[in-house]
N, C-alpha and C positions, 0 to 999 in steps of 0.2 A: 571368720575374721571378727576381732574383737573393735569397734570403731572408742573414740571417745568422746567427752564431752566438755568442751573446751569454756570455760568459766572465767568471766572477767568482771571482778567484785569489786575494782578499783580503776582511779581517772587512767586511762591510757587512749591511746591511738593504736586503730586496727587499720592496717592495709593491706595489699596484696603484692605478691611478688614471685614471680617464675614458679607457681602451682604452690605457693605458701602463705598459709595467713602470717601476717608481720604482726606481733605485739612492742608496742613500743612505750613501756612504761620506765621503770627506775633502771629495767635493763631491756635486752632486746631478745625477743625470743620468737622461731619461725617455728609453726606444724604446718606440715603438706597436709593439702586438703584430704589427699585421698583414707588418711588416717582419721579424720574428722565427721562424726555424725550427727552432731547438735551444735550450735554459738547458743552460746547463753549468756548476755550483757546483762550482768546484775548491775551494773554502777551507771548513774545518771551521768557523771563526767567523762564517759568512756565517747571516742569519736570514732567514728566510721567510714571509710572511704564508697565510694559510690562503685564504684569499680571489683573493692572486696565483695561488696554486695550483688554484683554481677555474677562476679565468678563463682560465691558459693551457691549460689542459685542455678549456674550450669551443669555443677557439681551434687546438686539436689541437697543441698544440706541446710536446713531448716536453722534459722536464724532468732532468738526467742529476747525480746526486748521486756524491761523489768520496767516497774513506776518506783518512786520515788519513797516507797513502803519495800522496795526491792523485791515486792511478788511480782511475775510475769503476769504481762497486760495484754501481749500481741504476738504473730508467730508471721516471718517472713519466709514462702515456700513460693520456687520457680509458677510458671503461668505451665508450661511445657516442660515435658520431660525427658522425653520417650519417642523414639521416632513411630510408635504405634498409638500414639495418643488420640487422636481421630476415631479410629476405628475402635479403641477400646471403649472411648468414651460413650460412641456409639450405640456400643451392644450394654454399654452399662447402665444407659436409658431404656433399653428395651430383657434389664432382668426379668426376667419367671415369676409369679407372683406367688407361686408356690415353692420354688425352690427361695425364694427368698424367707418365705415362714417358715420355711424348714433350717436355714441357714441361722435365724433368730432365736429359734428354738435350741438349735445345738451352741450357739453363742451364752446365751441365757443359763444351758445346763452346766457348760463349761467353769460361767462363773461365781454358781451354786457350788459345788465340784469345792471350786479352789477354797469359798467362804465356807465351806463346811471343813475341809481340812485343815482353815487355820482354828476352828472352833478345835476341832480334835487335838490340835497339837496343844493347846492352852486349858485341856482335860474340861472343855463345855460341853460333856460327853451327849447326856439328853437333847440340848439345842443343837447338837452335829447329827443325831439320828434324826432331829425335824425336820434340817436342814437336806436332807438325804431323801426325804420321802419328795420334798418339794421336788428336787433334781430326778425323781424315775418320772414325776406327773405333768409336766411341762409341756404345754401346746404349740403346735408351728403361731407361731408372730406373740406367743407366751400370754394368751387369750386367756386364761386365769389368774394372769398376776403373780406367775409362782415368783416372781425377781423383785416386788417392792413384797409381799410376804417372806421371803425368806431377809431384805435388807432390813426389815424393819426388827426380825430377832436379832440379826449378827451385830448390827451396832450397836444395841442394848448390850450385847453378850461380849464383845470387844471392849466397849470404851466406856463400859456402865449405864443404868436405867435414866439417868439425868442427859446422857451426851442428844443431844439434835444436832440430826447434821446439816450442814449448811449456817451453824449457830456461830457465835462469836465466839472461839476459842482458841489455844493453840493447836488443839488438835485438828480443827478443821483447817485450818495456816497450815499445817504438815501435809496435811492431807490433799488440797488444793494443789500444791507447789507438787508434791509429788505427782499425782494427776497431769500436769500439764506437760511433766518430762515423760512423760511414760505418752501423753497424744501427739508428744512433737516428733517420738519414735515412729509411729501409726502414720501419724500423716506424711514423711518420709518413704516410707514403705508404699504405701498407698499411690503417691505422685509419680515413684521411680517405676513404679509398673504401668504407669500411664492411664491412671484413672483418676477423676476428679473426688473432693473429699468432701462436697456439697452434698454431694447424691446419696442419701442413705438407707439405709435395708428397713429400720426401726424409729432412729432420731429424722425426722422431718420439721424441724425449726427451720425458719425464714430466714433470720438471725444467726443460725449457726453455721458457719464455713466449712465447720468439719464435723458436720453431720456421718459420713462414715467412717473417719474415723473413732467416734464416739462411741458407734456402734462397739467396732473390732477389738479396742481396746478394753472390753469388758472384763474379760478371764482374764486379763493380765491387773485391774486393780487390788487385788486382795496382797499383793506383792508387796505393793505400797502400806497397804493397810497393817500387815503384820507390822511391818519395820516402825510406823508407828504405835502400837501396840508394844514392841518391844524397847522403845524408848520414850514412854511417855510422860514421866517425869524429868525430860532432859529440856535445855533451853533452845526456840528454835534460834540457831544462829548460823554464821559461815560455817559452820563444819558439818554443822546437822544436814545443812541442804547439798554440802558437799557428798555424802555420804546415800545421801536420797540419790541424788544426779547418778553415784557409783552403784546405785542399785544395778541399772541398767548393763553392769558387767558380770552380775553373777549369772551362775547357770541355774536352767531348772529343763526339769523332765518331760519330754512330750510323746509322743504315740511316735513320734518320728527320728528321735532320738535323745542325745541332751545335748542344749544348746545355749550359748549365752542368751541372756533373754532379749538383746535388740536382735540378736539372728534370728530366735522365734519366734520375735515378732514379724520376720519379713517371710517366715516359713509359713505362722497363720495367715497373713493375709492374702499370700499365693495362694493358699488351702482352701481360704472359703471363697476366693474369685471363682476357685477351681471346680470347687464343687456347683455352685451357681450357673458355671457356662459350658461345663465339660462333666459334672457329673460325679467329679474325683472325691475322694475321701477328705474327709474336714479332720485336723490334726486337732487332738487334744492337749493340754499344757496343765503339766501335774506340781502345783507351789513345792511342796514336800514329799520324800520319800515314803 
């Protein structure tokens, strides 16, 4: 199933009604939750029922509030999910400390993997074959750094020897914005299986809510990355992040099949639950053909 991601750039009123969010701007317009996988309130003027807020919370559907720069500041995800929440959370405090560096390890290569294929497809042929050695040499909990050694060629080699990232630019504005659609997918996934997204395999920030999904969503940034890479002389505006948002509906390749990428996203993170507590095979996700 292909869900959407429901985007409100302008003053309106959100409410709920008989399993439908209500938009009620200049006209009126209803989507059933169950076709819904993201809110994303760009606009400061936009109002909220407490009630909608209820229901897309029962509904598990992650609610993503913008500041007044209209970048995302906050993300609203249910307490409960899952009628196995209890015990998942459980066994989720008492993961493997090895299958977990092992689990970080194949996370790590994954998203080596993806950043060397988008070098490959942009002919950075020698930084794709460095980028390839990193990806065989990669330690469980990634004990050598193969993943800030390989970020630190690929964004020289993506966005130029001048780009730092985390700097003042538009590129980092693209970049960000896309990032937080692509963890509000993770953290969705994450909740609906009944695990908490504090607890993580690698990120252990105090600070950070969604320490696992920070982790999971790794091999899925370069997604992002490309699409800025390929419009990097463009202005960000409503269409740009439009188009970001619709990332989330394209397909891409994985050991498990093709799938659109919020499905594969909810495939990897069953995968590497799976692998963690049952042993199961960790799916890989291929950007390009």
């Amino acid at each position: 199933m292909s869900w959407r991601t429901v985007i409100i750039e302008s003053k309106a009123k959100l409410s709920y009604k008989n399993d439908h969010l209500v938009i009620r701007a200049e006209d009126v317009h209803m989507v059933h939750l169950s076709e819904i996988a993201v809110v994303l309130v760009e606009s400061t003027a936009a109002v909220i029922t407490s009630y909608l807020i209820s229901e897309l919370s029962n509904w598990k559907i992650p609610i993503i509030f913008c500041d007044t720069k209209h970048m995302p500041i906050s993300i609203v995800m249910p307490i409960y999910s899952n009628y196995k929440t209890s015990e998942r959370i459980s066994n989720q405090v008492e993961w493997d400390e090895y299958k977990q560096g092992e689990a970080w390890r194949q996370i790590v290569k994954n998203k080596i993997l993806n950043q060397a294929l988008n070098l490959q497809k942009i002919n950075k042929l020698e930084s794709y074959k460095t980028l390839m050695e990193y990806y065989d040499s990669v330690q469980p909990f990634d004990q050598n750094s193969r993943e800030g050694a390989a970020a630190k060629l690929y964004f020289k080699e993506m966005f130029g020897d001048a780009f730092i990232r985390h700097g003042d630019c538009t590129i980092n504005v693209a970049l960000d914005y896309g990032y937080t659609i692509l963890l509000s997918y993770v953290v969705r996934s994450i909740v609906s299986l009944g695990y908490i997204t504090q607890l993580g395999i690698n990120h252990k920030n105090s600070f950070n809510p969604y320490n696992l999904a920070s982790d999971l969503m790794e091999p899925f940034r370069p997604i992002v990355d490309f699409f800025v890479y390929e419009n990097i002389n463009r202005e960000f505006d409503s269409e740009y992040k439009r188009e970001l948002v619709s990332l989330m509906n394209e397909k891409v390749n994985t050991t498990l099949g093709n799938y659109y990428i919020n499905n594969a996203i909810q495939q990897y993170v069953q995968s590497i639950v799976g692998f963690i507590e049952e042993d199961r095979e960790i799916m890989e996700v291929y950007l390009h053909n």
